[in-house]
C-alpha positions, 0 to 999 in steps of 0.5 A: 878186384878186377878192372875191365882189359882193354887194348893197344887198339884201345889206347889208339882210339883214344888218342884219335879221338882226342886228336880229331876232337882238337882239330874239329874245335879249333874255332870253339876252342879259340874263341873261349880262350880269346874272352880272357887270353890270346886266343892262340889255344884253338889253333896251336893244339889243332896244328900239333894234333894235326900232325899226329893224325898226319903221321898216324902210320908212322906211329906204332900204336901196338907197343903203348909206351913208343906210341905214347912217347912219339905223339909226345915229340910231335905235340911238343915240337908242333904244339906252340905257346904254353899248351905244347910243353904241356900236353907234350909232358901229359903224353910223355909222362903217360908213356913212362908210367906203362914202359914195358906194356903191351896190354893195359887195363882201367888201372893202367889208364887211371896211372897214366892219367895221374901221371899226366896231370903230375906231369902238368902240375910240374911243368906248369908249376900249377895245381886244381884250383888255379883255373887250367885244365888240371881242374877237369883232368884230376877230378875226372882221374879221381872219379876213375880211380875210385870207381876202378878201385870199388870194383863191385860191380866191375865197370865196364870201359864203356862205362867208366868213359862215360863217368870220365865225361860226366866228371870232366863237363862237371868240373870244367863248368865249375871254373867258370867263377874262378880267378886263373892264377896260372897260364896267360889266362892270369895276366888278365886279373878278374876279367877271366871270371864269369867263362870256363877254363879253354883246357879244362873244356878242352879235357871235358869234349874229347872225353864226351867224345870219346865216351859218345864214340866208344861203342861204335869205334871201328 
C-alpha cells in the first residue's frame, strides 16, 4: 500500500486554514450554537484561534509534534467554556500520536485524527451519537482510514480533503434530528432537535475549506 507524502508545510496550512475558518464564522458559528445552547461557542473558539494566527511565528511549524502541542497550549489556555479543553485535547493528543516525526504521510493524518477524537471521547466523556462534533470528526476519520487503507488507486492529498469534506458536511447534516446527550447543548432536552451540532458543522466548514483551498495553497 502507498499513501500520499505530505509536509510539515502541509500540516500548517492546515491548521491555518482551521484557525482562520474559526475566526472568519464567529457570528455563523455562534448563532447556530445560540438556537439550543449559550451561544458562546463562535466566540470562545475564534478568540483562541486568534491567537494562534497572532503567534503563528512563534510556532515552529517545521517540527510537527512541537508545533501540535503549542497550538494545544494556546487553544487550551485561550479557548473558554467547553470547547478549550477539548480542541485543547484534539491537538495535543495529535501531537503525541507523531513525536519524533518530521514528514508525515495520510496514514499519520488519519492516526492523529483518531487520536483527536479519542482525545475528545475522554475529556468529554462522549461518544458518536451524542450530537458533538465527534459525529462529523469520526466519520470523516473513518472515511480516510478506509480510503488510505484500499490504496488502488492511491489518492491523492487533494482528494482525500476532499473526501474529508463531503463525509464530514454528510454526517454534520445528520445531527440535525438528534437529542444532545453531552455539552450545554443537553441541558435543553428536545429543544436542541431540529438544528445540526455547532461542532460538528464547525468540523464540516474547516475541512470544506480546507479542501476548497488545498490546490492553491501558497
Amino acid at each position: 500500500m502507498t499513501t500520499p507524502t505530505t509536509s510539515a508545510g502541509d500540516l500548517a496550512f492546515v491548521v491555518r486554514t482551521i484557525a482562520r475558518t474559526a475566526v472568519d464564522n464567529e457570528k455563523a458559528f455562534g448563532d447556530l450554537d445560540a438556537v439550543a445552547g449559550d451561544g458562546d461557542f463562535g466566540f470562545s473558539l475564534a478568540r483562541g484561534f486568534e491567537i494562534v494566527l497572532a503567534d503563528w511565528d512563534t510556532l515552529d511549524p517545521e517540527s510537527p509534534p512541537e508545533f501540535l502541542k503549542k497550538v494545544a497550549m494556546v487553544i487550551s489556555k485561550r479557548v473558554g467554556g467547553t470547547s478549550g479543553p477539548l480542541w485543547g485535547t484534539a491537538f495535543l493528543r495529535a501531537a503525541m500520536t507523531v513525536k519524533d516525526r518530521d514528514e508525515l504521510d495520510a496514514a499519520d493524518a488519519v492516526a492523529m485524527l483518531r487520536a483527536a477524537a479519542d482525545g475528545i471521547k475522554a475529556r468529554g466523556r462522549s461518544d458518536l451519537g451524542d450530537k458533538t462534533l465527534l459525529d462529523a470528526l469520526i466519520p470523516m476519520t473513518d472515511a480516510l482510514e478506509r480510503r488510505t487503507a484500499d490504496g488502488e488507486p492511491p489518492a491523492t492529498a487533494a482528494e482525500l480533503a476532499a473526501l474529508a469534506a463531503t463525509t464530514a458536511r454528510t454526517a454534520a447534516d445528520a445531527t440535525t434530528p438528534m437529542q444532545a446527550r453531552r455539552g450545554r447543548q443537553s441541558y435543553t432536552g428536545e429543544r436542541s432537535i431540529g438544528s445540526p451540532d455547532p461542532g460538528a458543522v464547525a468540523v464540516a466548514v474547516m475541512a470544506e475549506r480546507v479542501a476548497a483551498e488545498w490546490e492553491a495553497r501558497d
